[in-house]
C-alpha positions in Angstrom: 3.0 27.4 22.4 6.7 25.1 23.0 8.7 25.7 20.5 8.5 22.1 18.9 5.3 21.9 19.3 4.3 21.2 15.8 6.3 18.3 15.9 4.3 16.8 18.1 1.4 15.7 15.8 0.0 12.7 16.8 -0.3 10.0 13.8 -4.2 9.8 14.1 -4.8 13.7 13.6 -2.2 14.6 11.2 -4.2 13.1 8.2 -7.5 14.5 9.2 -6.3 18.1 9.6 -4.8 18.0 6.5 -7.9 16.3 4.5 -10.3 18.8 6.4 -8.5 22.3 6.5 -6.6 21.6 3.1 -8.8 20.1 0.9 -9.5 23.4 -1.5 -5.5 24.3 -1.5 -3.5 20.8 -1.4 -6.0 18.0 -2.7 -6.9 20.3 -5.6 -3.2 21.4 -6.2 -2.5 17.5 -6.5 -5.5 16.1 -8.2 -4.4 18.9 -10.7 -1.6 17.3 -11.4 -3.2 13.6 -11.8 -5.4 12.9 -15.1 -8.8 13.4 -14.8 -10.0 9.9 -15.3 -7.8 6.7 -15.3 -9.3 3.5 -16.6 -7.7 -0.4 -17.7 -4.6 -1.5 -16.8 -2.0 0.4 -14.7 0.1 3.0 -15.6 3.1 1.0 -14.4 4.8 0.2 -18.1 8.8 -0.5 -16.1 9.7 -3.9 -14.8 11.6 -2.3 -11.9 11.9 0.7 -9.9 15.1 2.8 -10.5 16.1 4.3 -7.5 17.9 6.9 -9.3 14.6 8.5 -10.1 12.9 8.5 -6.8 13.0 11.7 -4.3 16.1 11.3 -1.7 13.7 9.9 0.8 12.0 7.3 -0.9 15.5 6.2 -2.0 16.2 5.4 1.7 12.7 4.1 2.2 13.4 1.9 -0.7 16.9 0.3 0.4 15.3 -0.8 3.8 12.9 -2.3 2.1 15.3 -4.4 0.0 16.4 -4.5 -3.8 13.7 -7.1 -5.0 11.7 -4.5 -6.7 14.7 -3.4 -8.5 16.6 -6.8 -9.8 16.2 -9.6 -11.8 15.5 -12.8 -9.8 13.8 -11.8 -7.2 10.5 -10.3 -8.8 8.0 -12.8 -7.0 7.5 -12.6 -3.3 4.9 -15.4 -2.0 3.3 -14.5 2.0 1.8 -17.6 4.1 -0.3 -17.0 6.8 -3.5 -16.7 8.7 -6.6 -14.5 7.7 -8.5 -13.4 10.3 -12.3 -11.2 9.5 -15.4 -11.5 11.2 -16.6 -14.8 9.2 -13.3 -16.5 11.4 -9.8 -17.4 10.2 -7.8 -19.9 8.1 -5.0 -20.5 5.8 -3.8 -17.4 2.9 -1.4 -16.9 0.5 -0.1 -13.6 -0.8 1.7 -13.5 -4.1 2.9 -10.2 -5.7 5.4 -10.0 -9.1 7.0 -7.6 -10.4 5.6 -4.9 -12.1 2.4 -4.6 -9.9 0.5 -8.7 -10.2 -1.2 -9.6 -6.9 -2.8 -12.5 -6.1 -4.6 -13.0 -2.8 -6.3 -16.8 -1.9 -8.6 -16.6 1.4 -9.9 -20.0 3.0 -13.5 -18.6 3.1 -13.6 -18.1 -0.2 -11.4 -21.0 -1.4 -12.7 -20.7 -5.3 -12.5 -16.9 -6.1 -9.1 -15.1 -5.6 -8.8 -12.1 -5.6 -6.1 -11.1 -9.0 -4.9 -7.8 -9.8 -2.7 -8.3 -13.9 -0.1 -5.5 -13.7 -1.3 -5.8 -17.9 -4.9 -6.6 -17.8 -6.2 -4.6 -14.3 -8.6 -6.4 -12.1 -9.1 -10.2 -13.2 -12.3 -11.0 -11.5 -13.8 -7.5 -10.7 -17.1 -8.6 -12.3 -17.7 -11.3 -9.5 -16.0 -8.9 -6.4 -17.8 -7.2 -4.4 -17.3 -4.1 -2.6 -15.4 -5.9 0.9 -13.3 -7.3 -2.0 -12.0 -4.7 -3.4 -11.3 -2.7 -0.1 -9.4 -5.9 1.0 -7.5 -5.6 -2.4 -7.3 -1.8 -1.8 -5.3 -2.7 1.4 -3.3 -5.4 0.2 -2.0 -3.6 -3.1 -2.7 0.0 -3.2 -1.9 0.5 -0.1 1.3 -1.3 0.2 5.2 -0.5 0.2 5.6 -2.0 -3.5 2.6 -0.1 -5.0 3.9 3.6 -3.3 7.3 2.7 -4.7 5.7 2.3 -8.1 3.4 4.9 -7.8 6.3 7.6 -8.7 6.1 6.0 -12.3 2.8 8.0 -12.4 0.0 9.1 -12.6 0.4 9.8 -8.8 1.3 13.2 -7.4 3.4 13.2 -4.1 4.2 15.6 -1.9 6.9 15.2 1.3 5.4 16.3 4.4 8.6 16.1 6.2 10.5 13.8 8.6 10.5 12.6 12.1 7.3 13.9 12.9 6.1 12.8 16.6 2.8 10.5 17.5 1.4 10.2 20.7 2.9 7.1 21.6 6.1 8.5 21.6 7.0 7.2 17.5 8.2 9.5 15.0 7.3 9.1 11.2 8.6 10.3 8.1 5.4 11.3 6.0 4.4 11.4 2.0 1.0 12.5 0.9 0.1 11.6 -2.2 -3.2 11.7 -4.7 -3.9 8.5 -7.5 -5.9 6.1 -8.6 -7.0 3.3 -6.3 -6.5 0.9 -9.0 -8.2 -1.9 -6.6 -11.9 0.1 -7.0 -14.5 0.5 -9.6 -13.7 3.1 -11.8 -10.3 3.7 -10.1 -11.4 6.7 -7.8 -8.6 9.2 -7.2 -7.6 8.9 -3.3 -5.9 11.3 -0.9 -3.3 9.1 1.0 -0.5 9.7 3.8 2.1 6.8 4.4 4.0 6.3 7.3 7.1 5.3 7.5 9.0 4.7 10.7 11.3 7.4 11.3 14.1 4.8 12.4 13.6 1.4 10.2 12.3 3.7 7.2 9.7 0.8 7.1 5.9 1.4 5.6 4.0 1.8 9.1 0.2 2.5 7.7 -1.1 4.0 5.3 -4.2 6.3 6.2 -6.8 8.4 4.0 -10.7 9.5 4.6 -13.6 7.8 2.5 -16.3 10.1 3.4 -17.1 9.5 7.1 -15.1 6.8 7.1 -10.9 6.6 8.6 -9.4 4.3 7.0 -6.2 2.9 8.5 -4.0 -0.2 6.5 -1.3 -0.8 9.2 2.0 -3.3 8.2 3.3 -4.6 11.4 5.9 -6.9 12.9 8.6 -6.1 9.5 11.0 -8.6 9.5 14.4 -8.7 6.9 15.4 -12.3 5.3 18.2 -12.5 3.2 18.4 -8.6 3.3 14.8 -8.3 2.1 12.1 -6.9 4.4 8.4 -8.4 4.9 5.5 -7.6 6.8 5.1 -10.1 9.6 0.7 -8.4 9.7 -1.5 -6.7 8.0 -4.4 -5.2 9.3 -7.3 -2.7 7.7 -9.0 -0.6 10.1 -12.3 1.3 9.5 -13.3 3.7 12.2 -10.2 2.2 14.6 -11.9 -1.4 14.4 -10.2 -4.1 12.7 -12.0 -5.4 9.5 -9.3 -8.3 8.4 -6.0 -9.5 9.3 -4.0 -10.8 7.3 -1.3 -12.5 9.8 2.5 -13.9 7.7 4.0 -17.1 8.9 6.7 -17.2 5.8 7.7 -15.0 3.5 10.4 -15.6 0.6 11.2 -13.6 -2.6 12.2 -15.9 -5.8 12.5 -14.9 -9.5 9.3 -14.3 -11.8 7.4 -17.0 -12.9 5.4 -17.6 -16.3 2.5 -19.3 -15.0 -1.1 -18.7 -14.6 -1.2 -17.4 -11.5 -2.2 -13.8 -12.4 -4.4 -15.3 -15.0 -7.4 -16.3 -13.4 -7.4 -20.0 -15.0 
């Protein structure tokens, strides 16, 4: 066997080998460490996230990504664009504040957004339905802002190690973790890997096994305005197909706003 050879793991495999031949030794380890249930809001009680705290990596993962999670007066970031799923495409609007509020507004369903309260949990979980909250799962848990969070518990992370090599030639810098996927009924506990590119030190995709199901939520085309960095697509994958894309024309970052936006009014 080449000597580097296990740094050659493609991005695709990496994930499953883990989940399959680890699952008694690391996902119990982790899990372990998590509490056994997690319901209501979020555990997310700090307006910011205090890079001081974070693991040496995630401190360079965060500074790519720009300071708007950690300052005052630039805590709401508001994403135009196309959204794109098998019932066709049209206009959306992604807004996430600071702590951990998302709001997501889809022209095919015009009247029910999908709201996440960083205080209150899930707005309108009675009325979603299970494509819902996997398009929330995507969107929220899945992201950059929710990972950097995350280390404000109850999450368990572990650094798999950098520069690791995919197929096409990429190389990723790699955190597992285990936590609540705060998007779901009953917030299930989730094995996760996230990718970030080896040179940007940008979230790549975010990948984790439902049963039979791989689950891939890639963030594509990052671009930095005014030193902050934005998605320019989002897409979930189940199996390798694409389920939604969510496709950003503009992006901005702006200070908080008290308004009803996370209310559901």
């Amino acid at each position: 066997m080449p000597k580097n050879s296990k740094r050659r793991i493609s991005q695709s495999r990496l994930p499953f080998g883990l989940a399959c031949i680890l699952t008694s030794l690391v996902v119990g380890n982790l899990e372990g460490q998590i509490s056994s249930q997690v319901s209501g809001p979020p555990a997310n009680t700090k307006q910011f996230v205090e890079s001081r705290s974070l693991p040496a990596p995630v401190k360079v993962f965060v500074t790519a990504f720009g300071n708007r999670l950690q300052v005052a007066g630039k805590g709401r970031t508001v994403l135009h664009g196309t959204y794109t799923s098998k019932n066709g495409s049209g206009q959306a609007q992604l807004v996430w504040e600071t702590p951990g509020s998302i709001r997501f507004d889809r022209v095919d369903k015009p009247d029910q957004p999908l709201i996440f309260n960083a205080t209150t949990g899930f707005v309108n979980r009675p009325e979603a339905t299970p494509v819902d909250s996997d398009i929330l799962e995507s969107l929220m848990d899945d992201a950059a802002e929710s990972f950097f969070y995350s280390f404000q518990g109850p999450v368990a992370h572990r650094f798999l190690g950098a520069g690791f090599r995919a197929d096409d030639g990429s190389r990723n810098d790699i955190y597992e973790s285990v936590g609540p996927v705060r998007a779901q009924p009953g917030q299930p506990s989730r094995l996760k890997h996230y990718y970030f590119d080896s040179h940007t030190k940008l979230l790549g995709k975010t990948h984790y096994l439902i049963s039979d199901m791989d689950i891939t939520t890639e963030f594509n085309k990052w671009t930095t305005i005014n030193g902050q960095s934005f998605p320019g697509e989002v897409v979930r994958k189940e199996n390798g197909s694409p389920i939604f894309t969510f496709t950003v024309d503009s992006a901005a970052a702006g200070p908080s706003v008290n308004d009803n936006t996370f209310s559901g009014q």
